[in-house]
N, C-alpha and C positions, 0 to 999 in steps of 0.2 A: 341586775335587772330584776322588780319583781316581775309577779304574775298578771299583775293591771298592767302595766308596759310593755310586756313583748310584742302584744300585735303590735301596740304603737309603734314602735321600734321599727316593726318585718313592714308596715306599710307607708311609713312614713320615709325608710331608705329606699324603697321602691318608685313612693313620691318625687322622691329627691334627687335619686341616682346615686346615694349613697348605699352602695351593698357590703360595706364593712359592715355598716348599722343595720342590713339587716340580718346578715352573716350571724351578729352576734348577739338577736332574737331568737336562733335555731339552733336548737342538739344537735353536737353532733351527728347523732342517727337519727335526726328528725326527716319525716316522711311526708309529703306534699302530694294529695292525691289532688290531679281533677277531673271532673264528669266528665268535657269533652273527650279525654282517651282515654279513659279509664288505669291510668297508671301512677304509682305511688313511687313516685321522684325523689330521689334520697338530695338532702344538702347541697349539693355542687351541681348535682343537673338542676336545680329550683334558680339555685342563684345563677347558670347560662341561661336558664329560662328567662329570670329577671333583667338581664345584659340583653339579651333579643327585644324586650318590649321596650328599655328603655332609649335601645338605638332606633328602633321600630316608630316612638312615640316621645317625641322632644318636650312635649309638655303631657304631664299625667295627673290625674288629683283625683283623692275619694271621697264623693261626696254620702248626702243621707247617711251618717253610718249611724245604724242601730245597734248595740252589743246590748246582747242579754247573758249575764254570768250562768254559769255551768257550775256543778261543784266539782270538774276537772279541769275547766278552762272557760269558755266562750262558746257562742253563737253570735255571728254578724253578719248583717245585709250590708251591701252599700251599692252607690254604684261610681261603677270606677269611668272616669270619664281622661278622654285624650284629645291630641290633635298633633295628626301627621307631619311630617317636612314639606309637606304640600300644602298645610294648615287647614285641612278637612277635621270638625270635630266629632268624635263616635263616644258612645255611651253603654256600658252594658251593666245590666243589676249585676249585682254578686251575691252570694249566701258562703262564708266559710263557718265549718264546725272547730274549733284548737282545742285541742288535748294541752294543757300546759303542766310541766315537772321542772322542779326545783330553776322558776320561775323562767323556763323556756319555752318554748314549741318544738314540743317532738312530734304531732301528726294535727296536719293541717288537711280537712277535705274542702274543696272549692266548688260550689256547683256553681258554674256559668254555660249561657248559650250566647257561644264568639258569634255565633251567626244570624244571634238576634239584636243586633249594635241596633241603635236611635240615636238621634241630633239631640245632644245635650241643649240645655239651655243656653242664651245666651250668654255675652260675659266670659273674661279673660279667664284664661285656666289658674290659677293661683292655687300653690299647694296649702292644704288648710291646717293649721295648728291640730294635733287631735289628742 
């Protein structure tokens, strides 16, 4: 995996509901902090993280993504947009900063606010090539 593909990889298995694929964007000791709790989630709690949203959220896609290269990794906005088993759609920006080594993610920070979701645009959820 390079270093231009692991995010794709870690948001693209999340896209998808494949968490091998994104399993295998992450170091082993890779660290997953986000703003709402303030805690830095080693590997295995990110990926039950990711099992919760995607049981949570039957359809997922990230749209807008912006990356701006780092000379360790990344900067990205997006906004990750869903819709429930109820088929309610929610939307929320994102910003993550990745630390990337020997073309992984070992520390991921996430700023989002869960609690400022908005009505995506219209239009089916479709995961997008990225």
């Amino acid at each position: 995996m390079t270093e231009a593909n692991a995010l794709d990889h870690l948001f693209n298995g999340l896209a998808t509901g494949d968490l091998a694929l994104s399993r295998a964007a992450l170091a082993p000791d890779a660290r997953l902090w986000h703003s709402f709790d303030g805690i830095a989630h080693d590997r295995e709690a990110t990926l039950a993280n990711f099992a919760s949203v995607i049981a949570a959220f039957p359809e997922r896609r990230f749209d807008d993504i912006r990356r701006q290269p780092t000379p360790i990794g990344f900067v990205q906005q997006h906004v990750m947009a869903v819709k429930t088993a109820e088929g309610r759609a929610l939307a929320w920006p994102v910003c993550v900063v990745v630390r990337i080594e020997a073309g992984v993610i070992v520390r991921l920070d996430e700023y989002i606010d869960r609690a400022g979701s908005f009505m995506p645009a219209d239009g089916p959820l479709q995961t997008p090539g990225f």
